[in-house]
Structures are given as C-alpha cells and as structure tokens.
C-alpha positions as CSV (number, residue, x, y, z in Angstrom):
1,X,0.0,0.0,0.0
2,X,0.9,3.6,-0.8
3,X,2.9,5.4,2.2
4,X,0.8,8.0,4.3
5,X,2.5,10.9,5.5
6,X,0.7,12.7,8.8
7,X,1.0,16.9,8.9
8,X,-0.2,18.1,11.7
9,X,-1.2,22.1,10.8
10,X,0.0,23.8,13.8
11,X,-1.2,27.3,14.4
12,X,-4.3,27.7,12.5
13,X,-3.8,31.7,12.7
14,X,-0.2,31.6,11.4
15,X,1.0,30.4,8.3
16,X,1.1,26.3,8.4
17,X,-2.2,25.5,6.8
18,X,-0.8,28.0,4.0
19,X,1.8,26.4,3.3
20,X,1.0,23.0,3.7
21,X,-1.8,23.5,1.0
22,X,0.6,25.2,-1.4
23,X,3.0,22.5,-0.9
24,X,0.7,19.8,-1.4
25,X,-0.4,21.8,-4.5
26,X,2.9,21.4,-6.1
27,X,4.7,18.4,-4.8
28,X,1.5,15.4,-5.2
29,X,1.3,15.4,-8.9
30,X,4.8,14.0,-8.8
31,X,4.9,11.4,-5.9
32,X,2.9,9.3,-4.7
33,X,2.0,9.2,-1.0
34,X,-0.9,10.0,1.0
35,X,-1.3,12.5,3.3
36,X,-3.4,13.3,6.8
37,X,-3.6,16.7,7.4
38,X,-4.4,16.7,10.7
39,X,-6.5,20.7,12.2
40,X,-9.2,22.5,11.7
41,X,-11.2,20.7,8.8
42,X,-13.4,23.9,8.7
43,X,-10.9,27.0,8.3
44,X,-8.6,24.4,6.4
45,X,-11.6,23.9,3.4
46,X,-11.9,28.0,3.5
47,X,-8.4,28.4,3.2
48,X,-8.0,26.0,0.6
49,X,-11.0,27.9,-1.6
50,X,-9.6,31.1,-1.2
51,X,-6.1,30.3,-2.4
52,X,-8.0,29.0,-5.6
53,X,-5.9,25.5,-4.9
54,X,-9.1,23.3,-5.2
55,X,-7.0,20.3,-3.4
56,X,-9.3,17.2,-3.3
57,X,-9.8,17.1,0.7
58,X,-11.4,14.1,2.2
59,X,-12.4,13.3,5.6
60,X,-10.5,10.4,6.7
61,X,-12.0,6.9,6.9
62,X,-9.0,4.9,8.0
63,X,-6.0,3.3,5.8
64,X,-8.4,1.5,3.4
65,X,-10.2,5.1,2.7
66,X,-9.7,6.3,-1.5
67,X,-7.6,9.4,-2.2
68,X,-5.0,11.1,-2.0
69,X,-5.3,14.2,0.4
70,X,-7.3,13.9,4.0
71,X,-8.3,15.9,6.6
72,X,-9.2,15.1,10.3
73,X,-10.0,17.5,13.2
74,X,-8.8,15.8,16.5
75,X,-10.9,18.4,18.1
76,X,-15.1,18.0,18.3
77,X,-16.0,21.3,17.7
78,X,-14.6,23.7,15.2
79,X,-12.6,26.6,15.9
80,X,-14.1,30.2,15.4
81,X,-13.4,31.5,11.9
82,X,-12.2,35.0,14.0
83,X,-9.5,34.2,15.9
84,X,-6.7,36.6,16.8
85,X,-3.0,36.0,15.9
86,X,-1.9,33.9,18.9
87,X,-5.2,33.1,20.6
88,X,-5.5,30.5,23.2
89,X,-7.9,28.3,21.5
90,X,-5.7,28.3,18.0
91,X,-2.8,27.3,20.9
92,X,-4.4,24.2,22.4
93,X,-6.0,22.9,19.1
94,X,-2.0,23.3,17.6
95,X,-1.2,21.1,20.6
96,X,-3.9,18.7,19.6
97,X,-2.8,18.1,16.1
98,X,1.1,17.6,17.2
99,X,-0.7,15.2,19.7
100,X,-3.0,13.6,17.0
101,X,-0.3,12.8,14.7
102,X,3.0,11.8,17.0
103,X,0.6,8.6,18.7
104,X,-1.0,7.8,15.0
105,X,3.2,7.7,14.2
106,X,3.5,5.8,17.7
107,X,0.8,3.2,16.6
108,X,2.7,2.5,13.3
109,X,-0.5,4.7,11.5
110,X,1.7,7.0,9.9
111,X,4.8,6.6,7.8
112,X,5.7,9.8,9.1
113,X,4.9,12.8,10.8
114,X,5.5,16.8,9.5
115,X,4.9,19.7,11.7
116,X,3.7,22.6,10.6
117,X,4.6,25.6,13.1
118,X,3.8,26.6,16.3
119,X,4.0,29.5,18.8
120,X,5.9,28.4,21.6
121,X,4.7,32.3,23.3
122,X,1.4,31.0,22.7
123,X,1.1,27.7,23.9
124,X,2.6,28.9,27.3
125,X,-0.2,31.7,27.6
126,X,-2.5,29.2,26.8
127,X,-1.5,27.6,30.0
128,X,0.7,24.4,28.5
129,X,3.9,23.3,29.8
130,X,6.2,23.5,26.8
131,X,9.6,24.1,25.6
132,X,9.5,23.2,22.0
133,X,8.0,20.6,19.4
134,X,11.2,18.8,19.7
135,X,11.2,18.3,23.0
136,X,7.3,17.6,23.0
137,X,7.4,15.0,21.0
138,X,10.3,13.4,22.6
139,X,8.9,13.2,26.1
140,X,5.2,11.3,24.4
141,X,7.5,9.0,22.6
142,X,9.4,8.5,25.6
143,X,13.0,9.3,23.6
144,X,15.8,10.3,25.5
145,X,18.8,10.6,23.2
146,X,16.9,13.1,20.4
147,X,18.5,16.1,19.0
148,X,17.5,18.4,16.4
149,X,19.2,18.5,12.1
150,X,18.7,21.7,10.9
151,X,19.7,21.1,6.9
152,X,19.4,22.9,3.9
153,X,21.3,23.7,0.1
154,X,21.6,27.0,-1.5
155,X,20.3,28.0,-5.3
156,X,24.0,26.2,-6.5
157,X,23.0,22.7,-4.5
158,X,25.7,23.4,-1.8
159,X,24.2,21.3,1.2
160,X,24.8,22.7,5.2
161,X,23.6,20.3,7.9
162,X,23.8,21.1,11.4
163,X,23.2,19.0,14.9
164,X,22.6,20.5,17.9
165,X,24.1,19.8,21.1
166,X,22.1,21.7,22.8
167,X,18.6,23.1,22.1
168,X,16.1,26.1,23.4
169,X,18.3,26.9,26.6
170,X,18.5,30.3,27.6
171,X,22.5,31.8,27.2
172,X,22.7,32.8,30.7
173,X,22.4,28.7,31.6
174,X,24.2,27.4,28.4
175,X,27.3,26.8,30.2
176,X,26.1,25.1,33.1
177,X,24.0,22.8,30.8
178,X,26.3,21.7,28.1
179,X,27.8,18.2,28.8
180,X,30.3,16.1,27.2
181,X,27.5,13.5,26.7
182,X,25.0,15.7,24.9
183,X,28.3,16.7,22.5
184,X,28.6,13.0,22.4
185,X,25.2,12.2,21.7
186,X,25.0,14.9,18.8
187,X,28.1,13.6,17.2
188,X,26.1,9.5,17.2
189,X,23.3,11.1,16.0
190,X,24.8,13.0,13.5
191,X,26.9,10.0,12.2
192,X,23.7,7.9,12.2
193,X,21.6,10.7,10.1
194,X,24.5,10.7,7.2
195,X,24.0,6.9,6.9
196,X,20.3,7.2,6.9
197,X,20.7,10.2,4.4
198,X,22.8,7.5,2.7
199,X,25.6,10.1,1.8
200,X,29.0,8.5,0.8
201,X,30.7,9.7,4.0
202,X,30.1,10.7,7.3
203,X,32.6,13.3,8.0
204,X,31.6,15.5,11.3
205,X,33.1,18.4,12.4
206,X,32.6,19.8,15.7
207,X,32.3,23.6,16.9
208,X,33.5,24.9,20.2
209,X,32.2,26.6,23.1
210,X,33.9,30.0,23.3
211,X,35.3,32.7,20.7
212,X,38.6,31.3,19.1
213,X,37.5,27.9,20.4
214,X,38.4,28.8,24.0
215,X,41.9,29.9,22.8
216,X,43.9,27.2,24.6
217,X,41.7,27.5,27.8
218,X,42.3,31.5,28.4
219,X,39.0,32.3,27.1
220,X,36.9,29.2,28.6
221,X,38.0,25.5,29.1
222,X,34.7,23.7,28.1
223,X,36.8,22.5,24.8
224,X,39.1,21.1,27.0
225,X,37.1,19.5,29.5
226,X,34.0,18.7,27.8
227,X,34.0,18.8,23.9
228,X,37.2,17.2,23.2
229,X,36.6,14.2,25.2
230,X,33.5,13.9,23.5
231,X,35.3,14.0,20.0
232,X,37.8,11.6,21.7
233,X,35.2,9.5,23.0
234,X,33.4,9.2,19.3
235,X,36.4,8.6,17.6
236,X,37.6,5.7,19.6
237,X,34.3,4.1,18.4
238,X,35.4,4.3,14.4
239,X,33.7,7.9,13.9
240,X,35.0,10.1,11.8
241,X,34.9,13.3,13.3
242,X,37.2,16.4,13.9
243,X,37.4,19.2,16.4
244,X,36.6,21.4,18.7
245,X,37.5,24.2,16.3
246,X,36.4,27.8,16.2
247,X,33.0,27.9,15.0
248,X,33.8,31.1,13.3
249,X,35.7,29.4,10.1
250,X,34.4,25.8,10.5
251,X,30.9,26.7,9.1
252,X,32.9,28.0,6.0
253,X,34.9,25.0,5.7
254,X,31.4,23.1,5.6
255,X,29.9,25.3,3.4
256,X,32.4,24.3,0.9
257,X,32.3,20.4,1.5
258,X,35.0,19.7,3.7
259,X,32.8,18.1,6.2
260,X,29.1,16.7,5.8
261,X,27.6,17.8,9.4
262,X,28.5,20.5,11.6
263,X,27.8,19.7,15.7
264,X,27.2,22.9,17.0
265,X,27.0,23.8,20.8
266,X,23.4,25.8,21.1
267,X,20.7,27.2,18.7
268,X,22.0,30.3,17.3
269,X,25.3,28.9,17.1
270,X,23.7,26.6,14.3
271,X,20.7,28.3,13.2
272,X,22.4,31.7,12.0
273,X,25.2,30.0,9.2
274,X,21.8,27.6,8.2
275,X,19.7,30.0,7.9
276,X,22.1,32.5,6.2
277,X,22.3,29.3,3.1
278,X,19.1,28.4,2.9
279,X,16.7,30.6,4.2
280,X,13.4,29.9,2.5
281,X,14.3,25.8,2.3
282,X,15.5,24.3,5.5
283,X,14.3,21.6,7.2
284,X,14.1,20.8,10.9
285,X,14.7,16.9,11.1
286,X,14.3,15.6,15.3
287,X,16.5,12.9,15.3
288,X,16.4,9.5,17.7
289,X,12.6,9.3,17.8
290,X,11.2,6.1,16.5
291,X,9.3,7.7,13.9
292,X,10.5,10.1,11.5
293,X,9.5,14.1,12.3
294,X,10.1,16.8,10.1
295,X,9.1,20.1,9.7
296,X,9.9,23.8,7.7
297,X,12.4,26.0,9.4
298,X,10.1,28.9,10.3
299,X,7.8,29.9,12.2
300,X,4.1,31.1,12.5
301,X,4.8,34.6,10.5
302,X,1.6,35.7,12.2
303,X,2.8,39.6,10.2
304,X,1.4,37.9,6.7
305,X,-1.0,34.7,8.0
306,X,-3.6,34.9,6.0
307,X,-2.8,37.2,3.0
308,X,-1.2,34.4,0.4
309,X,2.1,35.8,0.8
310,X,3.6,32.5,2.4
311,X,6.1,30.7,0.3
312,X,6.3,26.9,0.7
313,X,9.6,26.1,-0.2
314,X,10.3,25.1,3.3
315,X,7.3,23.1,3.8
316,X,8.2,21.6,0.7
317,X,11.6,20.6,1.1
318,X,10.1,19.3,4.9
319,X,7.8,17.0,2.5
320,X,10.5,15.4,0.2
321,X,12.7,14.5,3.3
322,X,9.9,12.8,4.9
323,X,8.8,10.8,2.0
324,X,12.7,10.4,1.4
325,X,13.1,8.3,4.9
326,X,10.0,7.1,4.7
327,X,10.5,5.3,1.2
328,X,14.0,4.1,2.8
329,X,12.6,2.6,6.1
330,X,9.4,0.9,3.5
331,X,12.7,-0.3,1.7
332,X,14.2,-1.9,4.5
333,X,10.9,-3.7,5.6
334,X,10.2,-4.9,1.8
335,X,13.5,-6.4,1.6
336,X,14.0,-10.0,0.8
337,X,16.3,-12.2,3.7
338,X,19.0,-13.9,2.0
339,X,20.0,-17.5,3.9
340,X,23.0,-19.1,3.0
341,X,22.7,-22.6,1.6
C-alpha cells in the first residue's frame, strides 16, 4: 500500500495551513504518497478555496479510505473562523494536532509525521507546559537521546547540515547545561543521520564553546574538558569526526564540502550560518525518535498569516525529506532475507 504521511497544521492563525496546501499543491502530482492533514477541517476547506488550490480534501475513513489528500479535526468542535494571531484556542487545538499525529506515528498509522509551526509564546499563555515541538514529542514518545538536524542547500545545490548539542536553553544557563554526553550524543546522531541520508561519507566536524574555540583555555575551558573528550570518546568508536575548532571558520569549511555535518554547541550557534544558506528551504529533522518528524524552518509569521504571501519552499523541502526516509525505512521492511545454503 501507498505510504501515508501525517501533517499536523499547527497554528491555524499563522502560516502552516498555508503552506502546507501550497506545498501539497505542487509536490503530489509528482509522488505518490498520502497524506493526513491533521486541524481545523473547517478553516482548512476556507483556506484551501480562497487560495484557488481546489486540493481534493477528504475526511479520513482509516487506511483502506480512496484518495490522496485527508483531513481530520482531533478536536469535536470547530474553531471560530475569528480568531486573533496567537489566541489561546488556535494554541491548544496546535497542541492537539502535534498530539494527533505523534501517537498515530507511535501506533505504526503514519509513515511519518510533518509539523507545521507553532507559537511556543502562545502555547505557554494558553496555560501548556512546553519548551519546544522537539522536545514535545520526545517526552510522548518516551525518547531520550533526540537532538535536532537543521539542513538545507543554497540556489547552487551546496548542502549545510547542522546537529545541535544543545537546544532552546536560555544563554545565561548554556554553560552550566552543556555536557560532554550531549556533545557525544550529537556527534552519534549526526553520524547515524549521514548513513540514513545515505551520503558516501560521514565526516563530522565539531564547533567549540567559546570565541577562538576557548583559545587554549584562556577564554573558557569547556573544549578542554567537555567537547574534546566527547570527540575523543566518538572517535575511539570508528567515527570520523574532527574538532573542537572555532565555530567562526568551521561553518565555512562546511559550506564548501569539507565536512558533511557541523555539531554545533546551542541554537544560534547553528541556526544563523543555516539560515544565512538556505533561508526559505531548511528543514528541521528531530533525530532519535522512532518515527521520523520533520518540519519547515520557520515559524508562525503571524505579520502575513492569512494574505497568500507564504512561500512553501520550506514546507516543501520538509515533504521530500519525509517521503525520502519514509521510502528508505518501507525499503528496509520490503527487503528480501538472504539465507545461505
């Protein structure tokens, strides 16, 4: 049977129904999965009439159900067709849809699971507990050893991948967070995501903490006594992997090819050389959970929600990964065991 992707639409008053209907406007004539777009069925059908897409949107009737494109609303009553950028209902029902879709991926429903995005600011006012859809979805699954790929290519196909050792901690409490087994940890998961990207090699390059990479230990000694024996630690397990080196010239040396991930130390470390190559097409990948996740790398642009202005490159490229893994694992599964005689 065809593969069926989940998307769970996030904030209905930002731009994730958007452009997860523009996306699915341009990337299904050429593939072909299914996909479960799990929100608001109602403002979802509006939207998709006022952006002229005419998308074929079914309710969903289970795995055996015909066509290509479904909607469910995990919530029994619709949402108001009024609601304020940020309101608390759009918040919770957001919350919902993650929900929806991670235990439908948990229950082996889903091939896969694409977020659309969410207001952290939001949820919180709307009286959740939450740090971040990473994190989220970690603690349902009940995955400890996650971290978050931020990749992306520029307009010349020049790919930049990034691991994160550390995710949405404040700077004050960076220092006292950072551990040599979350450096540890990125670097496995890192290694793991080349092989699962099936890229020819899995050279990793790790940032350090501090300016200059801690300058010998005169300007900060968490290179000496928790990144390097990380790097130690994963090399002595056959990885191949280099550093700490000053993350102000190792992003160029990746940039250009000489290494296929970057492990950087917190968000903006990362995020700012990603975001500076591929702006409008990177893709947030949460590693370690046992079921692929992916989403765009933006958020709710409440500013131009609503107006058609949203472009879905992101989204898109947040599609093809997903159906990319998800083909691989289907792969895996479908493949014949050779005994010897």
């Amino acid at each position: 049977m065809t593969g069926c992707i989940a998307i769970a639409l996030g904030d209905v008053t930002g731009v994730g129904p958007e452009v997860t209907l523009k996306a699915l406007a341009l990337e299904t004539p050429a593939d072909p999965f299914r996909y479960l777009l799990i929100g608001d069925e109602a403002s979802t059908r509006r939207l998709n009439e006022k952006l002229g897409l005419n998308l074929p949107l079914e309710r969903w009737g289970g795995a055996a159900a015909a066509g290509r494109i479904f909607l469910h609303d995990p919530l029994p009553e619709p949402l108001a067709g009024n609601l304020s950028p940020g309101s608390p209902d759009a918040a919770r029902a957001a919350l919902a849809s993650l929900t929806d879709g991670a235990k439908r991926c948990l229950r082996h429903e889903m091939d896969a699971l694409v977020t659309a995005p969410v207001s952290k600011e939001s949820i919180l006012r709307a009286g959740q507990p939450f740090i971040g859809q990473t994190e989220y979805l970690s603690q349902l699954a009940g995955a400890e050893r996650t971290g978050m790929m931020l990749l992306g290519q520029d307009e010349r196909g020049r790919w930049l991948r990034v691991v994160l050792a550390t995710t949405h901690v404040p700077i004050k409490l960076l220092a006292g967070q950072l551990q040599a087994a979350s450096v540890e940890k990125a670097i496995e998961l890192a290694a793991g995501a080349c092989r699962d990207l099936e890229l020819p090699r899995r050279r990793i390059a790790v940032c350090g903490f501090n300016p200059h990479a801690g300058e010998g230990g005169k300007m900060g000694d968490e290179e000496i006594t928790l990144i390097k024996p990380a790097v130690e630690a994963a090399r002595q397990r056959g990885l191949d992997v280099i550093g700490p080196l000053s993350a102000d010239t190792l992003f160029y040396y990746a940039y250009r090819g000489d290494y296929d991930v970057v492990v950087a130390m917190y968000h903006d470390q990362g995020l700012v050389p990603l975001k500076m190559v591929a702006f409008a097409s990177g893709v947030n990948w949460t590693l370690g959970l046992p079921f692929i996740r992916t989403s765009p790398d933006h958020g709710t642009a409440y500013d131009i929600a609503g107006q058609g202005k949203a472009d879905p490159s992101s989204m898109c490229a947040a599609l093809r990964l997903a159906r990319q893994l998800a083909a691989k694992e289907a792969s895996k599964v479908a493949a014949p065991i050779h005994r010897g005689r």
